[in-house]
N, C-alpha and C positions, 0 to 999 in steps of 0.2 A: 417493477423498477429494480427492486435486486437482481432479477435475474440480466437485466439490462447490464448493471453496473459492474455482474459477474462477467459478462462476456466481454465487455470494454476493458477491465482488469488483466484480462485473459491475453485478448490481443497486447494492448499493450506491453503487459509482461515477456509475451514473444518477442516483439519489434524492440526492445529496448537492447541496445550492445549490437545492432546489425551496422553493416557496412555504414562511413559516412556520408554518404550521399542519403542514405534512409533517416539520418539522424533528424532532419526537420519532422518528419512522420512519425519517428519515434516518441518527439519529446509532445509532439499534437493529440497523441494518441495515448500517450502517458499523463497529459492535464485532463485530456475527456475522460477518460478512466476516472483519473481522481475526483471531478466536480460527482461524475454520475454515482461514487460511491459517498460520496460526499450525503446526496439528495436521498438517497436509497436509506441510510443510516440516518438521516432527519426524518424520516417517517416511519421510523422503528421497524424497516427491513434490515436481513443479511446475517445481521448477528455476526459472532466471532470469526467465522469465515471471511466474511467483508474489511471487519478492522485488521484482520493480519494482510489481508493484499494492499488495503489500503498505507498499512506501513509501510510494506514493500515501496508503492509507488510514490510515495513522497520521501522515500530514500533515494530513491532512480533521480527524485525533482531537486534535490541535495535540501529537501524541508526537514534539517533532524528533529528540531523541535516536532514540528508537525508529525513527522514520525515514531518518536516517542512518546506520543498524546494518542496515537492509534494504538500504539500497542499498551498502554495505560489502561485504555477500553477492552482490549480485550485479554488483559490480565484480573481486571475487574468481571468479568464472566467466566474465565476461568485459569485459578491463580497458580495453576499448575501447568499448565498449557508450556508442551516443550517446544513449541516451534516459534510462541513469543518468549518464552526466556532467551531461545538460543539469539534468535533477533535482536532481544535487546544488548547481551551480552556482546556480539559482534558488532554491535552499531555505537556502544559504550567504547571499545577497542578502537574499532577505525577512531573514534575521537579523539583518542588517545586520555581517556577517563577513566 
């Protein structure tokens, strides 16, 4: 199932920002991402890899909260992790917090 969730994560992260005509596909293919890493992360797959795209994609879904509960997780695995500090720091910015 993680490696499921990893490839749904993947595609989606491609398709998201493409032309507007692709944007229904995009945002379809961005919630299947997110439920599948959702399920993958419920049965203790994926680990810290999974919560950061998971942030990603619930940043793309405008979820901040949800998105700074992803990366909570995986600053809680590892609380040095530069790609969720930088994450969170730019997601705190856009807020303007």
């Amino acid at each position: 199932l993680a490696q499921a969730a990893a490839a749904l994560l993947g595609a989606a992260l491609r398709t998201n920002g493409t032309a507007a005509e692709d944007a229904p596909f995009a945002a379809q293919a961005t919630s299947a991402a997110r439920d599948a890493a959702r399920g993958a992360l419920a049965l203790g797959q994926g680990g810290l890899p999974l919560w950061l795209n998971l942030a990603v994609v619930r940043r793309q879904l405008q979820d901040y909260e949800g998105s700074f509960a992803a990366l909570r997780e995986a600053l809680a695995l590892d609380n040095r992790n530069f790609s969720a500090l930088l994450m969170q720091a730019t997601l705190l910015d856009r807020l303007g917090r």
